[in-house]
LOGU-58120 format. One record per residue: x, y, z of N, C-alpha, C in turn; residue in three letters. Coordinates in steps of 0.1 Angstrom, whole numbers, plus 5000, padded with zeros to 4 digits. Example, Ala and Ser with C-alpha at 12.3 -4.5 7.8 and 13.67 -1.06 7.14 Angstrom:
513249435078512349555078513249675078ALA;512849785071513749895071512950005079SER;
This chain:
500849885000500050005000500950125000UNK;502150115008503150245011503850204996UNK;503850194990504450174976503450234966UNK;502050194966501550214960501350434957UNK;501650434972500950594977502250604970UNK;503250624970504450644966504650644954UNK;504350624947504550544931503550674927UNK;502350674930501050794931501850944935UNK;502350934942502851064947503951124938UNK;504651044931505651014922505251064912UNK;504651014907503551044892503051184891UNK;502351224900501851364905503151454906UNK;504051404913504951514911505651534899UNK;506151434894506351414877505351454870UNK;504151454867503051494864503251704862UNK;503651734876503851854878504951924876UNK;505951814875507051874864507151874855UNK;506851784846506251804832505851914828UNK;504351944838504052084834504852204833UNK;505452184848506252304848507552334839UNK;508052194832509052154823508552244806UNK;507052224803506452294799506252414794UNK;506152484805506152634811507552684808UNK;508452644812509552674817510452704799UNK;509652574791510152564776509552644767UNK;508552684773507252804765508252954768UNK;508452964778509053094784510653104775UNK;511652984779512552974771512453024759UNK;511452974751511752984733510753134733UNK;510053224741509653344745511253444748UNK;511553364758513253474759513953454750UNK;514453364741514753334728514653424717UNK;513053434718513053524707512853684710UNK;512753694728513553824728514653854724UNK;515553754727517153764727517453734715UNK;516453694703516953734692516553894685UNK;515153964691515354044690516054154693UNK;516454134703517354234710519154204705UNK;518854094700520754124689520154194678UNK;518854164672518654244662518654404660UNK;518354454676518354564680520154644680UNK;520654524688522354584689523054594678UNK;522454504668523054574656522954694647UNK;521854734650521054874647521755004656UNK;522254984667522655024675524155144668UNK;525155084668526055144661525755214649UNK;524955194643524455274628523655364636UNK;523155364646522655504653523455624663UNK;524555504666525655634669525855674659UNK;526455594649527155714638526155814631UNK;524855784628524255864630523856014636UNK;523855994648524256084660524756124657UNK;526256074660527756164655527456204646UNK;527656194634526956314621525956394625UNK;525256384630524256524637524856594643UNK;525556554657526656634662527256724662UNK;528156654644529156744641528656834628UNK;526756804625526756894615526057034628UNK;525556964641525357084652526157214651UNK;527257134653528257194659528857304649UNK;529357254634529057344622528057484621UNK;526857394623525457484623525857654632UNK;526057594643526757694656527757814651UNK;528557714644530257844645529057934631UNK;528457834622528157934610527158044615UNK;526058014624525258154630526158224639UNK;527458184648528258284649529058374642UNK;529258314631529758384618528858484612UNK;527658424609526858534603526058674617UNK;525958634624525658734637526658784638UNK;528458754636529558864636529358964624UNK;528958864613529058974601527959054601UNK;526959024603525559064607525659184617UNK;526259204624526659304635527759394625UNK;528859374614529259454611529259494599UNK;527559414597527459514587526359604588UNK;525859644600524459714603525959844607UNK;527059804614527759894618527859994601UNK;528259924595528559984579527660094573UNK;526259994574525560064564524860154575UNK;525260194592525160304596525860404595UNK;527360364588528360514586527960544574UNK;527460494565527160494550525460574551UNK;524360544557523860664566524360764566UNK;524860774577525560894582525860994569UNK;526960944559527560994553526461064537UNK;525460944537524761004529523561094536UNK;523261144547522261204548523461334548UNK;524961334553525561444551525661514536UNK;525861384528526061464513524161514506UNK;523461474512522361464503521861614513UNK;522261644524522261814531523161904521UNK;524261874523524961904507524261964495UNK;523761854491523361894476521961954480UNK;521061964490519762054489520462214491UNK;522162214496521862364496522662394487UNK;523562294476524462354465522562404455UNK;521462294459520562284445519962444451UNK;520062494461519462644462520762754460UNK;521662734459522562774451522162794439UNK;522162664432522262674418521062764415UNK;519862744426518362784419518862964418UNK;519563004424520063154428520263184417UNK;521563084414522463154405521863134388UNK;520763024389520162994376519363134375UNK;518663184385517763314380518363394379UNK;520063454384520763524381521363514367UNK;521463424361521763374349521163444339UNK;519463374344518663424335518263574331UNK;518463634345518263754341519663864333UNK;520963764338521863794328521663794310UNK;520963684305520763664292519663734287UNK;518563764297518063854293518064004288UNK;519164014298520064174296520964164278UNK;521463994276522063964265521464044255UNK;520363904255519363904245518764034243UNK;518764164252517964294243519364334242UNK;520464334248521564404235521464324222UNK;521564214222521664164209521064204198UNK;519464224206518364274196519064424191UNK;519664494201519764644196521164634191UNK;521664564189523164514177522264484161UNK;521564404164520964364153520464494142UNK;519364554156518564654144519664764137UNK;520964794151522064844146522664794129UNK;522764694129523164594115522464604105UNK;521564604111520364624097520764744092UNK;520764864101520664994092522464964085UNK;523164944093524464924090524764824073UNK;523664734074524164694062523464734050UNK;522164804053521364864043522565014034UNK;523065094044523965164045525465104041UNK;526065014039526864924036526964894017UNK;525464874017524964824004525164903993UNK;524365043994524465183993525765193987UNK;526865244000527865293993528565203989UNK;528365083990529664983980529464973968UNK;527764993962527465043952528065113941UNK;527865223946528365383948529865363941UNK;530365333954532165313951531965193941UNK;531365043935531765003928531465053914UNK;530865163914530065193897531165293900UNK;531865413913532665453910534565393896UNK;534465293906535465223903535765183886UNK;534265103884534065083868534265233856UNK;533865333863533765453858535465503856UNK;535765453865537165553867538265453860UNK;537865353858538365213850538065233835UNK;537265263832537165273819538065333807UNK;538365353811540165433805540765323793UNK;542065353788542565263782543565243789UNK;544865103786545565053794546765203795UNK;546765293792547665393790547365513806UNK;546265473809546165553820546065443829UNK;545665333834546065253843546665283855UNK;548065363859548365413867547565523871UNK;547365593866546965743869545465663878UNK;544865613871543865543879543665483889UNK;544865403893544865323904545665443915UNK;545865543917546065643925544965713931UNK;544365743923542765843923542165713931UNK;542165613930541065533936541865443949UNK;542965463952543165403961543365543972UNK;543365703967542865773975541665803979UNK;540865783966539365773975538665663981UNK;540165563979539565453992540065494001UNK;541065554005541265604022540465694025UNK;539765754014539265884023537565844023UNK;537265744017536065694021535265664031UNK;534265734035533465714048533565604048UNK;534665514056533665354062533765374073UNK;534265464080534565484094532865444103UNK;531965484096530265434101529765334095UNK;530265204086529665124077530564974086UNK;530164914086530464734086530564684072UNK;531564664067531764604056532064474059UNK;531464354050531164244050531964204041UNK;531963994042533063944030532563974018UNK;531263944019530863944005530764093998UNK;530964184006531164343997532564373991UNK;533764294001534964293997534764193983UNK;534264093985534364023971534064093958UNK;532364153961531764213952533064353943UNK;533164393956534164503948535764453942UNK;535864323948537364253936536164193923UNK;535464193923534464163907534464313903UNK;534364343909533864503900534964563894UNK;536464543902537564613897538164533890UNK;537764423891538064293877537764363863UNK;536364323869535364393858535764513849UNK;536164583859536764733853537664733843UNK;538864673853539764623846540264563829UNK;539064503828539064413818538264513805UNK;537264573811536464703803538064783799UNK;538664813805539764913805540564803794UNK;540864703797541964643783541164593770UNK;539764643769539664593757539964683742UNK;539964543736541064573722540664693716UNK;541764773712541864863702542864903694UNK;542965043689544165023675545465003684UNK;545665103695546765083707547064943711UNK;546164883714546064773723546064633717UNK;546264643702546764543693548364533691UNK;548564633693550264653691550964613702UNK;550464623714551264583729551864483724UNK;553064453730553564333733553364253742UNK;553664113744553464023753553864073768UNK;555164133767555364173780554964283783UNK;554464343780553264493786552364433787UNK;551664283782550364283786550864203800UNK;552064093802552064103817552564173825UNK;552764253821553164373833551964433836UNK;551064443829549564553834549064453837UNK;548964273833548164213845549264193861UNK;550064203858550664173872550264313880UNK;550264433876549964563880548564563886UNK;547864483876546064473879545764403894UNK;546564333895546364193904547164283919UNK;548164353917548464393931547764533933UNK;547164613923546064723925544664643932UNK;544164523929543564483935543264423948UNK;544464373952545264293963545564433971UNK;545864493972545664653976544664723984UNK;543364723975542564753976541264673985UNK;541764533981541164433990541664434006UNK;542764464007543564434022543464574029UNK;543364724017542564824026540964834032UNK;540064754023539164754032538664634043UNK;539664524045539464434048540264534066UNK;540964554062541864664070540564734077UNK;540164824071539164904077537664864084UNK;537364664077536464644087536764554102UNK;538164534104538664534115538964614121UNK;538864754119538864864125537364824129UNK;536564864120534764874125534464784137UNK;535064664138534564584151535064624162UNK;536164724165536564744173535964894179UNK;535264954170533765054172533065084170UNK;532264954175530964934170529965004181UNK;530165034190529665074201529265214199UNK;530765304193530765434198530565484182UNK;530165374170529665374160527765434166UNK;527665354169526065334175525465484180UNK;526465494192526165634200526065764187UNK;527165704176527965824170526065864163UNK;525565734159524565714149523265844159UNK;523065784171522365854177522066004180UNK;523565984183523766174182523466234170UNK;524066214156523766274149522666274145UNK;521466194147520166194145519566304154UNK;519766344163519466404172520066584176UNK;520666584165521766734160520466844154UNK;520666914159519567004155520767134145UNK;520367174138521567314129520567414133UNK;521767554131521367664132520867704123UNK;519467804114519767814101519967964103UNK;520368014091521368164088520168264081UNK;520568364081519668464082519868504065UNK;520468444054520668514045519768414033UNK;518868414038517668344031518268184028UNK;518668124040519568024029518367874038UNK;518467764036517567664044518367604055UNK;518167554061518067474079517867324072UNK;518867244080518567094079518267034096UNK;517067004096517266964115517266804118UNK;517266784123517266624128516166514123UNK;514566604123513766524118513866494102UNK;514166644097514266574082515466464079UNK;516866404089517666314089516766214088UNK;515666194102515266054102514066094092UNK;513566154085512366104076513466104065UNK;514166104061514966084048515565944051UNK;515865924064516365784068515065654067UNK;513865744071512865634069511565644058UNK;512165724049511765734036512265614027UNK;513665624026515065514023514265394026UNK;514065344045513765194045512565204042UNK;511565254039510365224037510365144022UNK;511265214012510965213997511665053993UNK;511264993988511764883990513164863975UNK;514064743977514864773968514664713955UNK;513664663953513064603939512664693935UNK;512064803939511864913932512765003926UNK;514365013931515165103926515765063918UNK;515765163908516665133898518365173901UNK;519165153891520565183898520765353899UNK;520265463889520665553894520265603908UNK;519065523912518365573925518965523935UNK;519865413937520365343946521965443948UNK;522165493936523365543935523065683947UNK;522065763938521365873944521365883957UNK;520765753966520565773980521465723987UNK;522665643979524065613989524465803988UNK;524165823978524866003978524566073991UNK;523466083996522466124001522866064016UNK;523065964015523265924031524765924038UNK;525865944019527465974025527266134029UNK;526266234020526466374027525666404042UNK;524766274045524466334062524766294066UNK;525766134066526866114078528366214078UNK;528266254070530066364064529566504067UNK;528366544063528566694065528066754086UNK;529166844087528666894098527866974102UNK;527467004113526167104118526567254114UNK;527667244116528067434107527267424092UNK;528167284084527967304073526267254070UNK;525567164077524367224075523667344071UNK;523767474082523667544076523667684067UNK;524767614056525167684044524667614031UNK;523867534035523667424022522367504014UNK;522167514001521467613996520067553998UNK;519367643994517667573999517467443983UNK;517767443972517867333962518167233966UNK;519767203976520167103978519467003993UNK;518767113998518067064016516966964010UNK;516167053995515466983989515766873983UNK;516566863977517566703971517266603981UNK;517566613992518166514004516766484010UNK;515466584009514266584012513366474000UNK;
């Protein structure tokens, strides 16, 4: 019977080890396959420090580079405050050079304005000056042709007479221009050549007499061109006191004389002066152009004495 209970109690306990043999094998191949995942884990492991570490050291990078830009960042606010500075000093500057300038622009302007009405009164000056210009170059070139007309045997005698009545020619009040010097080397060409044409004398010359009177012709011209080219370099240097001269004499009143003779006063100057510009020059023929250069050399030349003595016929002429 004690064998039997024994053998039973045996069984039961073996029975319960079993189980617990069981349990114990369930749990094993449970920690197992923790412990396999947990190597699977440790291997992961190192690939996550290095990981790390490269975050680390791109931290650490990250750091010095916002200290770098916060240094530069700090010097450059310093910068573009002296750059500030410097431009609100120049741009004070230029608001008071630009009231300056605004000063000196209306002072300008009212300079050119002062210009511009002398110019105007230069101009109207020139007008009358070259209407009067016209006139007597006229004048002197139909003189010239006239006094040319000769044959080549007076030549000399002629170029004397006309190179004194080119010094003694009023240009002292005229502006003579290029083109009046031209016109008058055409005219004394012209003359010239009127003067050598052929005749019984003037067939017989020889070759060397006819270049000697052209070589003669050419320096009477060359002469005569460098005297008035002469004289309107004088003119620019009084043009001023040309002007005044103009005014005064318009403004000359004569005495007249008791022996029945006529008076020339100031107003009949300017109505004979604005008779002249009124008439236009398509209408004159050449003796009339000749006529009123006459007319305007005797009331710039004659003086207030000789006013008047001038007979009552001639007051009328000039009227």
């Amino acid at each position: 019977m004690s064998n039997t209970q024994s053998n039973d109690s045996l069984r039961e306990l073996n029975a319960k080890l079993l189980a617990e043999i069981g349990e114990l094998r369930k749990k094993f191949a449970e920690i197992k396959v923790e412990n396999d995942e947990l190597k699977d884990k440790n291997t992961e492991i190192p690939e996550l420090r290095r990981k790390f570490a490269e975050i680390e050291t791109e931290r650490t990078e990250l750091k010095a580079k916002i200290a770098e830009l916060l240094k530069q960042g700090v010097e450059e606010n310093k910068r573009r405050d002296a750059e500030n500075a410097e431009l609100k000093i120049r741009i004070e500057e230029l608001e008071k050079n630009k009231a300056d300038s605004s000063a000196e622009n209306v002072r300008r302007d009212v300079e050119i304005t002062e210009i511009k009405a002398e110019i105007v009164k230069l101009r109207d000056n020139n007008e009358e000056n070259k209407e009067l210009t016209f006139l007597q170059s006229d004048n002197i070139s139909k003189e010239m042709v006239s006094g040319n007309g000769q044959n080549n045997n007076t030549i000399d005698s002629n170029t004397n007479t006309m190179n004194s009545n080119t010094s003694e020619a009023p240009f002292g009040n005229i502006q003579v221009s290029d083109s009046v010097v031209d016109q008058l080397n055409n005219e004394v060409g012209r003359a010239v050549t009127s003067g050598d044409a052929p005749s019984d004398n003037a067939n017989t010359e020889s070759l060397e007499d006819k270049e000697t009177d052209d070589f003669l012709d050419e320096v009477h011209k060359k002469k005569i061109s460098d005297e008035i080219r002469e004289r309107k370099r004088e003119e620019k240097l009084h043009r001023e006191s040309i002007a005044q001269d103009s005014l005064i004499s318009r403004n000359i009143k004569t005495v007249p004389s008791g022996n029945d003779q006529s008076h020339m006063t100031s107003k009949t100057e300017v109505s004979v002066e604005q008779d002249d510009d009124m008439i236009p020059e398509e209408s004159l023929d050449e003796n009339q152009i000749v006529e009123q250069g006459l007319i305007h050399e005797l009331c710039s030349s004659i003086s207030p004495e000789d006013n008047s003595a001038l007979p009552k016929s001639s007051a009328l002429a000039l009227v």
